[in-house]
C-alpha positions as CSV (number, residue, x, y, z in Angstrom):
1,X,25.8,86.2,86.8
2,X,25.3,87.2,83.4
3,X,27.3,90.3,84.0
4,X,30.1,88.2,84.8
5,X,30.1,86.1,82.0
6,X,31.3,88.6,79.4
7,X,34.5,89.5,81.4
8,X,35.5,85.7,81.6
9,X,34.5,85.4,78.2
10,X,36.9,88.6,77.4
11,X,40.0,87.3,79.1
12,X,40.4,84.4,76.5
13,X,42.9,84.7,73.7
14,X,41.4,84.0,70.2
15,X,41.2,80.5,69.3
16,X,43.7,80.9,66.6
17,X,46.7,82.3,69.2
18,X,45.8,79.2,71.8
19,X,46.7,76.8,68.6
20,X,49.3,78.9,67.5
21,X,51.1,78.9,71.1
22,X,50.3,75.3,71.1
23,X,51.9,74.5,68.0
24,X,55.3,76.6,69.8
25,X,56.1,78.5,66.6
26,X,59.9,79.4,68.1
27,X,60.8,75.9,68.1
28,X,59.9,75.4,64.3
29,X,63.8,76.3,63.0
30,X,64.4,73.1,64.2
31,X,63.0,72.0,60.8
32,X,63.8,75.3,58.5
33,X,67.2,74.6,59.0
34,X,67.6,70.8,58.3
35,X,65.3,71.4,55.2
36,X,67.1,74.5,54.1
37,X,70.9,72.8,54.5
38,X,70.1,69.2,53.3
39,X,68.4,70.9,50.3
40,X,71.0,73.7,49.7
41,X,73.9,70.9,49.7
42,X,72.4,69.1,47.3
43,X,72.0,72.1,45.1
44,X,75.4,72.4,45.8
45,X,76.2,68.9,44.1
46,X,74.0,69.6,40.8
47,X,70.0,68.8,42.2
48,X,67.6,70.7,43.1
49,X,63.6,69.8,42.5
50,X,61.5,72.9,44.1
51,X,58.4,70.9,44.2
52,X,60.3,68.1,46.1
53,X,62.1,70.5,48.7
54,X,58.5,72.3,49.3
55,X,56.6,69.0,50.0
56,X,59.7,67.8,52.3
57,X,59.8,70.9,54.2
58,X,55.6,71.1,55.0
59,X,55.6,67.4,55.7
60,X,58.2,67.8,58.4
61,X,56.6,71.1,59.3
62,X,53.6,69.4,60.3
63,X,55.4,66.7,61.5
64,X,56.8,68.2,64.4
65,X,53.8,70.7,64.9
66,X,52.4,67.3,65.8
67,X,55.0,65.9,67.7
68,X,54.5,69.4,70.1
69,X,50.6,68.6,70.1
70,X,51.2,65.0,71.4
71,X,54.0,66.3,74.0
72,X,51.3,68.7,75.4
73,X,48.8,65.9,75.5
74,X,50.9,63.0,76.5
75,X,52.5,65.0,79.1
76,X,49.1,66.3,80.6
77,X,47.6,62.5,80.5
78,X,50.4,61.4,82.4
79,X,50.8,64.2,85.0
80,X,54.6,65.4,83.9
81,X,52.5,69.1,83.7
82,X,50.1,70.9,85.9
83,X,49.2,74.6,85.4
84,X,52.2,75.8,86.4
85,X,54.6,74.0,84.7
86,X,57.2,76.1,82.5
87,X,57.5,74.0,79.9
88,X,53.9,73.5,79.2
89,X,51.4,75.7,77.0
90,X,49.0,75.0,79.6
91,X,46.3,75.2,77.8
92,X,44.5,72.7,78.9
93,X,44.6,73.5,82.8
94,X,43.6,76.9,81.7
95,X,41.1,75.5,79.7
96,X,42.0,77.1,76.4
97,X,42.3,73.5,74.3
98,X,40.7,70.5,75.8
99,X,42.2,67.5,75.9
100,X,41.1,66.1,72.7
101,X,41.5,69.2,71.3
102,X,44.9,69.1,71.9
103,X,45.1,65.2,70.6
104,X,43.0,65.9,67.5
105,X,45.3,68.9,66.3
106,X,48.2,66.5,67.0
107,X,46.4,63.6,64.8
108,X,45.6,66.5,62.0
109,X,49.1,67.4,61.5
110,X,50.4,64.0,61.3
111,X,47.5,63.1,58.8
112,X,48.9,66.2,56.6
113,X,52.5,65.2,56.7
114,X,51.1,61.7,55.7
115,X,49.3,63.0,52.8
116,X,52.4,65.0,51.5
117,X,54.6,62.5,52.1
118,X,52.2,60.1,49.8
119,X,53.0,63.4,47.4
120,X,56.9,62.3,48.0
121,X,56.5,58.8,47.2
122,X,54.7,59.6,43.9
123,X,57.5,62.7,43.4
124,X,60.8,60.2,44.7
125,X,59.8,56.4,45.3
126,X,58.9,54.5,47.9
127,X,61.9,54.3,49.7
128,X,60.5,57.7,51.3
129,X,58.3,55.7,53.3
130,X,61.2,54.5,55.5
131,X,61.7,58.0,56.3
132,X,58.5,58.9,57.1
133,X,57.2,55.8,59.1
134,X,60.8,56.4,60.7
135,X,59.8,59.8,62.0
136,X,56.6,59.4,62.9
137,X,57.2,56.6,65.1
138,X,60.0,58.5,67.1
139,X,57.5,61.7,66.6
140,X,55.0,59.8,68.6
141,X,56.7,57.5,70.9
142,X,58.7,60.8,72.4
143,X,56.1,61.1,74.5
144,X,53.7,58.4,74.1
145,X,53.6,54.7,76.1
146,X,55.4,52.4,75.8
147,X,58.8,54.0,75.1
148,X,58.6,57.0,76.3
149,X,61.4,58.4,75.3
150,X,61.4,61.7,76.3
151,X,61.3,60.2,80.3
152,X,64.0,57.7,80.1
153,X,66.8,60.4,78.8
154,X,66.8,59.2,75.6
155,X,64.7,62.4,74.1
156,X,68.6,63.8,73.2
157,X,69.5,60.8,70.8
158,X,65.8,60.6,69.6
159,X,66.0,64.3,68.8
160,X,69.4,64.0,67.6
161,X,68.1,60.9,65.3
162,X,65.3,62.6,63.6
163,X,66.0,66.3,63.2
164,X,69.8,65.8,62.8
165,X,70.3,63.3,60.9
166,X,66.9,62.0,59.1
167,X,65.6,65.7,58.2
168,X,68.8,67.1,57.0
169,X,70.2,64.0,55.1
170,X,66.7,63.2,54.3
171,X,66.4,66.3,52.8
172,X,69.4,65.8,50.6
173,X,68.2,62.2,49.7
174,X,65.1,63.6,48.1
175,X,66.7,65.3,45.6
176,X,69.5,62.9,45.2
177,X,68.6,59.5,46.1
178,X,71.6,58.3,47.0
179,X,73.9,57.9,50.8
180,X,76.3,60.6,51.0
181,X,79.0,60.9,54.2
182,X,79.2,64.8,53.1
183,X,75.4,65.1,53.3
184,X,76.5,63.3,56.8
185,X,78.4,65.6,57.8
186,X,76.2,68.4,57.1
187,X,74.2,66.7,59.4
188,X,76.4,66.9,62.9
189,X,76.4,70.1,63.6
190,X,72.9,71.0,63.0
191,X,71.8,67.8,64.9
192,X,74.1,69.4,68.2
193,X,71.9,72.2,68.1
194,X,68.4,70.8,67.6
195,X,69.7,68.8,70.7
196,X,70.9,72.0,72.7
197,X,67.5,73.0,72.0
198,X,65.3,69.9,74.0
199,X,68.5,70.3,76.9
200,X,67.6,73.9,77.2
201,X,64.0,72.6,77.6
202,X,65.1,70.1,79.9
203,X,67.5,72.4,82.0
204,X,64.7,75.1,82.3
205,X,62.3,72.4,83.7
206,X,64.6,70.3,85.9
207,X,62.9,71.1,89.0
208,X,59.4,70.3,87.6
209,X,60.6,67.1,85.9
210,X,62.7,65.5,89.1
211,X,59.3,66.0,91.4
212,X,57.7,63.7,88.8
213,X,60.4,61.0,88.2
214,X,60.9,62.2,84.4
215,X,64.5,60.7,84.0
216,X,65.9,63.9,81.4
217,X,69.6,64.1,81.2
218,X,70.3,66.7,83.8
219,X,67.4,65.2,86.5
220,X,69.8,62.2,86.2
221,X,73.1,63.6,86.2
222,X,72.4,67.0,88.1
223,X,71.6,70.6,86.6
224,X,75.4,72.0,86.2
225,X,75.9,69.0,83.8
226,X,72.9,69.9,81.7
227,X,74.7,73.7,81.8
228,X,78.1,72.8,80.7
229,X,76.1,69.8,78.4
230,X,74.6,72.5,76.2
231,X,77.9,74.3,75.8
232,X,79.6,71.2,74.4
233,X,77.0,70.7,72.0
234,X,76.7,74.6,70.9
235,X,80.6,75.2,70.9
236,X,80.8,71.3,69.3
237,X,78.7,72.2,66.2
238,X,81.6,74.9,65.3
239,X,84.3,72.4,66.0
240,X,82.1,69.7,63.8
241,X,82.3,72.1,60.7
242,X,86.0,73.1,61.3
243,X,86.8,69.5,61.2
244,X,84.7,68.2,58.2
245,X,86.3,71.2,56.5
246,X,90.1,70.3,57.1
247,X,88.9,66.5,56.3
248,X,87.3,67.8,53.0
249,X,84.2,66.8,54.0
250,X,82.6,70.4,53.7
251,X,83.7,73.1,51.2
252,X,85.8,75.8,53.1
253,X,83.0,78.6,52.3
254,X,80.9,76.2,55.0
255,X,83.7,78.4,57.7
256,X,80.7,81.0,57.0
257,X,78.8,80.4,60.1
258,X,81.9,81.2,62.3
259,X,80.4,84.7,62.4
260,X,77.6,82.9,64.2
261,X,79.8,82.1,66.8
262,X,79.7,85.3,69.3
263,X,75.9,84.5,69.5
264,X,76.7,81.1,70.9
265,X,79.4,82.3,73.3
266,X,76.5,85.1,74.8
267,X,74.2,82.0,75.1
268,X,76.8,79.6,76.7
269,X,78.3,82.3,79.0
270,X,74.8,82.8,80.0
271,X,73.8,79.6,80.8
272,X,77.0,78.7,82.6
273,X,76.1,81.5,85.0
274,X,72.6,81.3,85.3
275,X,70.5,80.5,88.2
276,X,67.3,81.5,87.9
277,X,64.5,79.7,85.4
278,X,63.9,82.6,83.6
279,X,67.6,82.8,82.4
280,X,67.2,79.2,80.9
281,X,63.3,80.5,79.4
282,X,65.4,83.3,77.5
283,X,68.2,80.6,76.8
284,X,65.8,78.3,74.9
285,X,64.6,80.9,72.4
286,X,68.1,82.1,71.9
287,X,69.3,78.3,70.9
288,X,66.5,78.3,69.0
289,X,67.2,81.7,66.7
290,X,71.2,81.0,66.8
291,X,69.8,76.9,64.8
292,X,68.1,79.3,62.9
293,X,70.9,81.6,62.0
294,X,73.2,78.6,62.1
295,X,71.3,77.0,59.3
296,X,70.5,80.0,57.3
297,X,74.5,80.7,56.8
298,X,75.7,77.5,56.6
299,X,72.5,76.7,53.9
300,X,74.2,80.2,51.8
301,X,77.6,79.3,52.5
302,X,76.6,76.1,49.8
303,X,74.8,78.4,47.7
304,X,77.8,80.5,47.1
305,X,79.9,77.6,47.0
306,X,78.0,76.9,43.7
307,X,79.1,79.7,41.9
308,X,82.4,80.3,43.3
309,X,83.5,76.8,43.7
310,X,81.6,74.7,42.0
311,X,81.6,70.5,42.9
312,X,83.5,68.7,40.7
C-alpha cells in the first residue's frame, strides 16, 4: 500500500491549476471586453478615472469567477453534472475540489467584488449599489434555487442582462454617471456575443442537459436551432454596429471590428456543419477569443476616434 500512495498522489494537478480550471480562465473576456468598451467610450466622450475603471473591472472579475464557482457547485448539488459531463470541471467527482471547496472559492470571490465595489461607492456614490446587488443576484440565482435560471432557458437574457448591458453600460456609468442610449448601443453587440458564448455552452452539452430535464434553449427547441441561434447572434453583433453607425449612434471608426468578421464566419460555418461535441468544445473557445477580439477593436476603434474625431 504505501508504494501505491505516491503514484496516486503524483497524478494530481497542483492545487493552483484545479482553482485555475475551476475559475475557467477562457471565459473571462466575457468581462475584459464590457470593461474595456464601456470604459473606452466614455473616454471617448471626455472621462476617464483609471482608479475607477481598475476597481470596476476586478470587481466584475471576481464577480463572474464566482458566478463559475457556484455553477460548478450548484450544478453538482443538483445532479445536472456527473464525471463525465463536458461542460463541467469535474473537479469534484475527480475529487480535486470538494464540495465546499468549490462553494467557499465561489463565496470568496463574491466577498472581493463586494469589498471593491464598497471602493466604488466611496470612488462614484451609492447609486453603484444598484449595480452590484443587481449582479450578484442574477450571478447567484443562475444556478442557484429558487430561480434557477440557467434551467428554465432564461440563462440567455440573464446573461444578456448582466454582461451586455449592466457591465458595459455600467462601465461607462462609472465614469460618467449619467444614462446614455450611445453607451446603449455599445452595449448590443457585445451582449450578442457574451450570449453566443453560454449557447455554445448549451449546444455543446445538449445531450447531457436533456437526460436531466435542464430546459436550455436548444433542449427546448432542438439542437439545429441552437446552431443557426448562435449565428444570428454572432453575424447580429456586426449588423448591430452597422446600424447604430448609419443611425449615428456609434462613430463610423466603430466599422473597425468588420475585420473581425472572417473569424466569425469560420466559427458560424463551423458550427452550422458540426456534428460531433468536440466541434462545439473548439466552438466555445473560439466565441470566446472572437468577444475578445470583438471588444479589443471596437474598445480602439473609440480610442482613435478621440484623436481623429473628437465628440463634440
Amino acid at each position: 500500500m504505501s508504494d501505491i500512495q505516491p503514484t496516486v498522489a503524483s497524478g494530481k494537478p497542483p492545487a493552483w491549476k484545479v482553482w485555475v480550471k475551476t475559475a475557467r480562465p477562457f471565459t473571462l473576456t466575457a468581462t475584459v471586453s464590457p470593461v474595456l468598451v464601456g470604459t473606452t467610450f466614455a473616454a471617448y466622450q471626455g472621462t476617464f478615472h483609471f482608479w475607477i475603471f481598475l476597481t470596476t473591472f476586478f470587481s466584475c472579475l471576481f464577480l463572474q469567477i464566482g458566478t463559475n464557482f457556484f455553477n460548478e457547485y450548484f450544478d453538482y448539488l443538483y445532479g445536472l453534472d456527473h464525471a463525465g459531463s463536458l461542460g463541467a470541471s469535474t473537479v469534484i467527482f475527480r475529487n480535486e475540489m470538494t464540495a465546499g471547496q468549490v462553494l467557499g472559492g465561489a463565496i470568496g470571490c463574491f466577498v472581493i467584488a463586494i469589498i471593491l465595489g464598497v471602493v466604488l461607492i466611496f470612488l462614484v456614490g451609492p447609486v453603484v449599489i444598484l449595480f452590484g446587488v443587481g449582479g450578484m443576484l442574477i450571478a447567484y440565482f443562475y444556478s442557484a434555487k429558487p430561480f434557477k435560471f440557467a434551467s428554465r432557458g432564461l440563462g440567455d437574457v440573464m446573461v444578456y442582462l448582466a454582461m451586455g448591458f449592466l457591465v458595459t453600460w455600467g462601465s461607462y456609468f462609472v465614469q460618467i454617471h449619467e444614462w446614455s442610449w450611445q453607451a446603449f448601443a455599445a452595449s448590443v453587440p457585445i451582449g450578442f456575443l457574451e450570449t453566443a458564448i453560454l449557447n455554445m455552452n448549451n449546444v455543446r452539452d445538449y445531450q447531457d442537459d436533456k437526460a436531466v430535464n435542464k430546459k436550455t434553449l436548444p433542449v427546448r427547441f432542438g439542437l439545429k436551432f441552437g446552431q443557426r441561434y448562435h449565428a444570428a447572434l454572432l453575424f447580429g453583433s456586426y449588423v448591430a454596429i452597422l446600424l447604430f453607425v448609419l443611425v449615428g449612434l456609434l462613430p463610423p471608426l466603430s466599422l473597425l471590428v468588420l475585420i473581425t468578421f472572417p473569424l466569425a464566419w469560420v466559427n458560424v460555418r463551423a458550427v452550422l456543419t458540426a456534428t460531433e461535441r468536440k466541434a462545439f468544445m473548439i466552438g466555445i473557445k473560439r466565441t470566446a477569443l472572437l468577444l475578445f477580439q470583438f471588444g479589443l477593436v471596437f474598445s480602439l476603434a473609440f480610442v482613435l476616434a478621440i484623436f481623429v474625431m473628437p465628440h463634440a
